[in-house]
DRENSEBA-351913 format. One line per 2 residues: number of its first residue (from 1); their letters; for each residue x, y negated, z negated of C-alpha. Coordinates in nm, 3 decimals, always signed. Layout:
! DRENSEBA-351913
NUM> A> X/Y/Z; ...
***
This chain:
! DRENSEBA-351913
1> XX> -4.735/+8.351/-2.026; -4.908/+8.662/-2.170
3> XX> -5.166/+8.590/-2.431; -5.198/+8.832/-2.732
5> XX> -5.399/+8.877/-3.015; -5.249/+8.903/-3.385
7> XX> -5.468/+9.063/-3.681; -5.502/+8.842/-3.975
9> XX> -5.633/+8.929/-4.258; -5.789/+8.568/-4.471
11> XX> -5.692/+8.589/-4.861; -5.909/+8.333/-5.036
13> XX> -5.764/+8.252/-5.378; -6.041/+8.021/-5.621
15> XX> -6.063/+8.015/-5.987; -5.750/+8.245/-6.071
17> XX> -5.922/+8.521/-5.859; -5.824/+8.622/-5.494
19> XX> -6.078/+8.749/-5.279; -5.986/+8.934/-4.957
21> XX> -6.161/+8.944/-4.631; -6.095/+9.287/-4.462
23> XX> -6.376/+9.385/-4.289; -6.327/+9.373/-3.912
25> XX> -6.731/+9.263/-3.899; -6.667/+8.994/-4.108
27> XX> -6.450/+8.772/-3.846; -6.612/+8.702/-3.561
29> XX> -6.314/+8.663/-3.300; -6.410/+8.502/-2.969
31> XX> -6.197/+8.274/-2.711; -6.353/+7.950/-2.677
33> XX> -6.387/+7.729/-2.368; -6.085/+7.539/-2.413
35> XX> -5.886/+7.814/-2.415; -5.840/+7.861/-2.822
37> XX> -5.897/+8.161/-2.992; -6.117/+8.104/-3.344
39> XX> -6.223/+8.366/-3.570; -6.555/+8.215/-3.826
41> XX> -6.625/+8.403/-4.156; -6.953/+8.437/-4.228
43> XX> -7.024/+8.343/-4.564; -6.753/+8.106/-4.622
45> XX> -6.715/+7.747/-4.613; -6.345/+7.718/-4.439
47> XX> -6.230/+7.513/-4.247; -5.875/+7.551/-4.072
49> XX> -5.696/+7.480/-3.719; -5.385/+7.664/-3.658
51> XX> -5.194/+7.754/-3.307; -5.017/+8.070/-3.172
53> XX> -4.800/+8.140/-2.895; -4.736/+8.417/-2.699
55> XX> -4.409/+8.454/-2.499; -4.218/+8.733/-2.373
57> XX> -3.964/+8.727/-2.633; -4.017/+9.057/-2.780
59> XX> -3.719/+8.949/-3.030; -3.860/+8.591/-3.151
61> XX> -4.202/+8.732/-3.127; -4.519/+8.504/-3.176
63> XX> -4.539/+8.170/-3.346; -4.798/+8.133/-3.599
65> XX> -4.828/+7.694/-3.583; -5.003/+7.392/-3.789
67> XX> -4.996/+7.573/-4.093; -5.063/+7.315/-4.412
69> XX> -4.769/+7.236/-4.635; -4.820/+7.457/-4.960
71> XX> -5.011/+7.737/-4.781; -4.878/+8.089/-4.791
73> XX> -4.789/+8.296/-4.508; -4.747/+8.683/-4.513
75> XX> -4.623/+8.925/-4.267; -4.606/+9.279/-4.388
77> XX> -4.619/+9.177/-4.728; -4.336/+8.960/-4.717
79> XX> -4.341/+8.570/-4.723; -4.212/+8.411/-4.370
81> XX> -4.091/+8.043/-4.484; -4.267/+7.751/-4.299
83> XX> -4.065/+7.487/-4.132; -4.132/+7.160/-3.978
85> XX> -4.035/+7.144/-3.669; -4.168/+6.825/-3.504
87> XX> -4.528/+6.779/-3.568; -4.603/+7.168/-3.634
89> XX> -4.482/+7.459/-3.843; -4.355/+7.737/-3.642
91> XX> -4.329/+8.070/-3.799; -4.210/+8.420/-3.591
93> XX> -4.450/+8.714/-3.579; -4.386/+8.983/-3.442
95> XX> -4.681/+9.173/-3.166; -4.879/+9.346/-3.405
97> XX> -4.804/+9.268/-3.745; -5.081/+9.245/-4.054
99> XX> -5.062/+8.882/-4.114; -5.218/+8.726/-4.386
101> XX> -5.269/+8.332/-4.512; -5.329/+8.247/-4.868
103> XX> -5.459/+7.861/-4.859; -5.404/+7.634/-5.117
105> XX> -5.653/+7.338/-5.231; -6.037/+7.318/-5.231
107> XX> -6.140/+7.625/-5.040; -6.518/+7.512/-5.041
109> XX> -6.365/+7.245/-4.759; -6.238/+7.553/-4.525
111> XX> -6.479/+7.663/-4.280; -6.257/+7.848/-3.985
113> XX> -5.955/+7.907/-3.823; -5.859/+7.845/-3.460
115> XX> -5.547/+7.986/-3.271; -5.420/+7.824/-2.963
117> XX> -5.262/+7.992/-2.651; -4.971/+7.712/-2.645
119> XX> -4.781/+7.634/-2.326; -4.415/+7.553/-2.353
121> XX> -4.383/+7.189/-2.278; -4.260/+7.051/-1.920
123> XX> -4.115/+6.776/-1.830; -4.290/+6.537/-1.633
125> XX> -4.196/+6.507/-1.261; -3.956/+6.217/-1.157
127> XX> -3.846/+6.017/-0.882; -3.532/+5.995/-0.704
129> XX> -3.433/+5.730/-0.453; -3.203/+5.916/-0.171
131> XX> -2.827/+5.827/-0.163; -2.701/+5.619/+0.138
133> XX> -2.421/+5.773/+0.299; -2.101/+5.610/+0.533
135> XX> -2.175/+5.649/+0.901; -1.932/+5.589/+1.188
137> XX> -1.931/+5.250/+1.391; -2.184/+5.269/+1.639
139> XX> -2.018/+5.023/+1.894; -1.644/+5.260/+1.915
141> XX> -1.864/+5.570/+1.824; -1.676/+5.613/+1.497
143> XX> -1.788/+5.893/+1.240; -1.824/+5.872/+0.854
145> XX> -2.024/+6.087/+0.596; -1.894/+5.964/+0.267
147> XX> -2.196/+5.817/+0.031; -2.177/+5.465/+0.039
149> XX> -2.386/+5.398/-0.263; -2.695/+5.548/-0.423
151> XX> -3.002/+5.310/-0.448; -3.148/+5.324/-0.776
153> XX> -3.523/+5.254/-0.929; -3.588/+4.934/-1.145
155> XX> -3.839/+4.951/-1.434; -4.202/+4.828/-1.286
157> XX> -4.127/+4.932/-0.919; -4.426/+5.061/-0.788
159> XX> -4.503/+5.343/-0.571; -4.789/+5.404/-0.324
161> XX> -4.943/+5.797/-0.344; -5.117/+5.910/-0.020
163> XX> -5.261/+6.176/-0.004; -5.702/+6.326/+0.105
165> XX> -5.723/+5.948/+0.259; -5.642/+5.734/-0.043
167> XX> -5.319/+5.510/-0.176; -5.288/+5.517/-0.555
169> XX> -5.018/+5.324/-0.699; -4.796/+5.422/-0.980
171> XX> -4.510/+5.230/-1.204; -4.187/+5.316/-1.229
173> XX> -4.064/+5.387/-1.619; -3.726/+5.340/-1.736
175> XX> -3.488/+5.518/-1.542; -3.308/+5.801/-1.659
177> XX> -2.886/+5.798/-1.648; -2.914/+6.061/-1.340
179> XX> -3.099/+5.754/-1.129; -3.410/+5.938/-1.181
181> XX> -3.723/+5.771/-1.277; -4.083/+5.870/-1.435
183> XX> -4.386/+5.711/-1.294; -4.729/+5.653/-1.516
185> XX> -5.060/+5.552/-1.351; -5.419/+5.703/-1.232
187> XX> -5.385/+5.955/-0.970; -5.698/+6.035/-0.760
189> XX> -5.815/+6.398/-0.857; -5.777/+6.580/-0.535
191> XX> -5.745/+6.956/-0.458; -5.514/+7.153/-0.627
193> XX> -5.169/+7.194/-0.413; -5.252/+6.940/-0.197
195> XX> -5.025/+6.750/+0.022; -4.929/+6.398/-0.078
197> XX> -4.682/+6.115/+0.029; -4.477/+5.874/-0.174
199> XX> -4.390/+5.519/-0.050; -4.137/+5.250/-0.220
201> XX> -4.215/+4.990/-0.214; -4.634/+5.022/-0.230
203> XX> -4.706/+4.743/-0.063; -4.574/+4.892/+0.259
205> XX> -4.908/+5.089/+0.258; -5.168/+4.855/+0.391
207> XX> -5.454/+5.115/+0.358; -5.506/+5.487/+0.378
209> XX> -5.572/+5.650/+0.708; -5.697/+6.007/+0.620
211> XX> -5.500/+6.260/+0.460; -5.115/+6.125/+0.427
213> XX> -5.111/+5.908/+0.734; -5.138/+5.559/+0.577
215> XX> -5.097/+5.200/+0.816; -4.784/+4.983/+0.720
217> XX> -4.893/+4.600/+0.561; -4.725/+4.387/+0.830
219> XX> -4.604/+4.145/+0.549; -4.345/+4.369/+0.463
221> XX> -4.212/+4.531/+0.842; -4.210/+4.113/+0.891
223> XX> -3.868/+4.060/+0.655; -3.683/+4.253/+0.909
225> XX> -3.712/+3.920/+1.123; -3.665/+3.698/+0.783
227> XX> -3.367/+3.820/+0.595; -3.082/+3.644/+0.441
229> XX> -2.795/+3.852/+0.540; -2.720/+3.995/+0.155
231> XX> -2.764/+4.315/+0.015; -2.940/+4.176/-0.241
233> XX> -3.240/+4.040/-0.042; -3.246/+4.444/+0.123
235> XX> -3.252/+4.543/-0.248; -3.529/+4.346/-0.360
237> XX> -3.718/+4.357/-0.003; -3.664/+4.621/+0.229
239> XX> -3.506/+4.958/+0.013; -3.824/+5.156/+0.197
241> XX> -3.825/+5.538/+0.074; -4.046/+5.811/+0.184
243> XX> -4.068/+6.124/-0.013; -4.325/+6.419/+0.031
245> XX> -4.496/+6.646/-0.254; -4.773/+6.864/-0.382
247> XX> -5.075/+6.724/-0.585; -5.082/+6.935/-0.917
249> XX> -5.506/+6.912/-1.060; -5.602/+7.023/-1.382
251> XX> -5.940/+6.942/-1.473; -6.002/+6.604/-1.436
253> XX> -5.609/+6.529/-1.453; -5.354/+6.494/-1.143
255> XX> -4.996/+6.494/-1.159; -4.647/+6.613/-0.882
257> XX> -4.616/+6.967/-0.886; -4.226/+6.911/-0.890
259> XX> -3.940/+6.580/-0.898; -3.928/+6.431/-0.558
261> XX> -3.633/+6.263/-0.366; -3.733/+5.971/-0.147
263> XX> -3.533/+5.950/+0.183; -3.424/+5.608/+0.297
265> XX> -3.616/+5.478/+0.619; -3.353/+5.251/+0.684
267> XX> -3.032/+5.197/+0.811; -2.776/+4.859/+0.664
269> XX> -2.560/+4.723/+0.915; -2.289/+4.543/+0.782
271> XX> -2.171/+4.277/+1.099; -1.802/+4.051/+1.098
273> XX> -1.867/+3.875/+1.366; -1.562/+3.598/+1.477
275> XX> -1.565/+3.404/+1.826; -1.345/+3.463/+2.069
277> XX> -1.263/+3.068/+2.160; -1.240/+2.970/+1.828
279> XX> -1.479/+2.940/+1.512; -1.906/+2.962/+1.541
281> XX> -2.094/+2.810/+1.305; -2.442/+2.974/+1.303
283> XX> -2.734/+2.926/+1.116; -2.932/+3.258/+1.275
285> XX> -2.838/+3.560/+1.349; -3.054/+3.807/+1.573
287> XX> -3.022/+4.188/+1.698; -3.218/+4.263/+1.976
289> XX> -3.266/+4.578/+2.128; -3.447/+4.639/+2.507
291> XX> -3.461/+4.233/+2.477; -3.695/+4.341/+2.143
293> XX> -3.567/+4.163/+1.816; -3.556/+4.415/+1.547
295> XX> -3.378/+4.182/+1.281; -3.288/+3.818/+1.249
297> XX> -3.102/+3.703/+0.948; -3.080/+3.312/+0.818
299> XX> -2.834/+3.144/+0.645; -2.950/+3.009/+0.310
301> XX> -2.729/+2.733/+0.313; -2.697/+2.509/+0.643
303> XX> -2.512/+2.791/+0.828; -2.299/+3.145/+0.752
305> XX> -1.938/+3.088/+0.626; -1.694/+3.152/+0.887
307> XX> -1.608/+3.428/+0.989; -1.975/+3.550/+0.949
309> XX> -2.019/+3.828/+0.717; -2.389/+3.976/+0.720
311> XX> -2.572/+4.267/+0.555; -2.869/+4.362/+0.839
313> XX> -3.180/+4.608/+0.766; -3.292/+4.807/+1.080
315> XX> -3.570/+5.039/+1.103; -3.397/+5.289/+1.338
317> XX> -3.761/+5.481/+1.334; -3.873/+5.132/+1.544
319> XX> -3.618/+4.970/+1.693; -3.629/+5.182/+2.045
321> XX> -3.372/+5.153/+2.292; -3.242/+4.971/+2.550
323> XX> -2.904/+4.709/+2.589; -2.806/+4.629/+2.256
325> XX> -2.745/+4.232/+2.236; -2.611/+4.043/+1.922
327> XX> -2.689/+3.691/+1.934; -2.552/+3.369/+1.674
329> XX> -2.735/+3.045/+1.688; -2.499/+2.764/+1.632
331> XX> -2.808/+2.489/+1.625; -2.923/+2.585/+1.972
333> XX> -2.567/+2.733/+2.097; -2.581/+3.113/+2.134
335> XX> -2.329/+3.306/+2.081; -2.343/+3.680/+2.194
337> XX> -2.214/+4.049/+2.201; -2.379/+4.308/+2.432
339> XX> -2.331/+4.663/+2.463; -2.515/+4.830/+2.754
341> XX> -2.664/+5.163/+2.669; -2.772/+5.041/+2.345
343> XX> -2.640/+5.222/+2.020; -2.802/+5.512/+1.786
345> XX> -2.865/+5.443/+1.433; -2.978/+5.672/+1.169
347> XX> -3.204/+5.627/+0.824; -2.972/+5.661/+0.542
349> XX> -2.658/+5.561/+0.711; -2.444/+5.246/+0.600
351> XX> -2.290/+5.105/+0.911; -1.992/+4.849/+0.937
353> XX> -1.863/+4.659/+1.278; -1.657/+4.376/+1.341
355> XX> -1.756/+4.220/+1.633; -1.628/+3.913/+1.901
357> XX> -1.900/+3.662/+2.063; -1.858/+3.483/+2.336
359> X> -2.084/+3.189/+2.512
***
């Protein structure tokens, strides 16, 4: 933005007798610490606030703003109309042009005018939740790339900030029709450009551990052993998203330089699993990896419907390797699959598999 000066000549009109105030020693034009531009006359009891802003547009020209209803505006001579445009009155100057204000009212209540460098508005960053996308079946090495569905915010989520060795935690705002979200909350003022990790849900960050490295709350990598085998206890418990930024400072005030997209850190596995001598009726269902469980479902009612039909979350960032073994508890019977070699899953990826157990 380039900042510019405009002369402006102050016509005072009292008592059915204008009085003009054209001597260039008689304004006293300085920039003040906020950034505003105020020119005092000496002598005169005024008292004003108006704001300007500069632009590049050599055709639009400067905006003369907060002008009071019923004052006069002059460019040249001629009167430029005032409009109300929001909560301000905008009117086009060009670079250079006499200007001059005739006020209305009780003058003896006007002390000075200010002009304001304005900056254009911008929209607050936002959130995005990354899509989840189709991936082949890792027991017949299928392939698939097709998005499966695109996880979307809730109003209230909250979001963990890490970033200099401290977690902040912001709220989710209605979201937008894009999937977007805005987030409100105190930020901790850090340095300017500074590097800074989000995490959904917050309570996945347990504490800060210098800079963005952060230690994960065991309370919530524990519900990959305690799920229900629905897409709607993922939703609610396990959607984890990680999305990296820049810390924007001004002043006292922090904010995202730019909108962020948070990758999923998970991978859904969707599991039909029959028996092969007939029907299983479990009441657990465990994945183990390397003889490691790295997720367990139970059945919310006294066991899974036949055939079994279950929606797994996997941290593939966790879950190592090794012999891949899928297990069904029929009340102490198990019921398995195993696939030596293990199999490679991927965060982001919706997986399906239909699979046959045997005793």
């Amino acid at each position: 933005m380039i900042k510019k000066l405009l002369t402006i000549l102050a016509v005072l009109a009292m008592s059915g007798m204008a009085m003009a105030q054209t001597a260039p020693a008689d304004v006293n034009l300085h920039r003040n610490e906020d950034g505003s531009w105020s020119f005092i006359m000496p002598g005169r009891n005024l008292v004003m606030s108006t704001e300007t802003f500069s632009t590049n547009d050599t055709v639009n020209g400067h905006y003369l703003a907060g002008v009071p209803e019923g004052w006069l505006i002059l460019a040249l001579g001629d009167t430029v109309p005032v409009s109300n445009d929001s909560l301000r009155r905008t009117t086009p100057i060009t670079e250079g042009t006499p200007v001059t204000i005739v006020p209305t009212g009780n003058l003896r209540r006007i002390k000075s005018i200010t002009l304001v460098d304005e900056v254009p508005p911008v929209a607050a960053p936002t959130l995005t939740l990354g899509e989840m996308t189709q991936g082949g079946d890792p027991l017949n090495n299928g392939s698939g790339s097709e998005t499966y569905f695109s996880p979307t915010f809730k109003e209230g989520d909250q979001i963990a900030l890490v970033h200099g060795g401290v977690k902040d935690v912001v709220t989710v705002g209605t979201p937008n029709p894009d999937g977007s979200a805005p987030i409100t909350g105190d930020i901790t003022v850090g340095a300017d450009n500074e590097d800074i990790v989000l995490v959904y849900p917050a309570d996945l960050v347990a504490v800060a551990a210098g800079g963005t490295a952060y230690t994960e709350n065991t309370d919530v990598t524990n519900k990959f052993n305690s799920q229900a085998g629905t897409l709607a206890y993922i939703q609610n418990n396990l959607y984890i998203h990680q999305g990296t930024g820049k810390l924007a400072v001004s002043g006292a005030s922090a904010s995202l330089k730019a909108n962020v997209s948070m990758a999923s850190q998970i991978a859904i596995w969707k599991l039909t699993m029959t028996g092969v001598n007939g029907e299983i009726f479990a009441n657990k269902v465990t994945v183990k990896v390397g003889g490691n469980k790295v997720a367990e479902a139970s059945a919310s009612d006294v066991y899974f419907a036949y055939p079994i039909v279950i929606y797994l979350a996997l941290n593939p960032a966790t879950m190592g390797t090794g012999t891949l073994r899928i297990e069904a508890d029929e009340f102490g019977t198990i019921y398995y699959y195993q696939k030596d070699g293990g199999v490679s899953l991927t965060a982001g990826k919706f997986y399906q598999s239909a699979v046959e157990l045997e005793r």
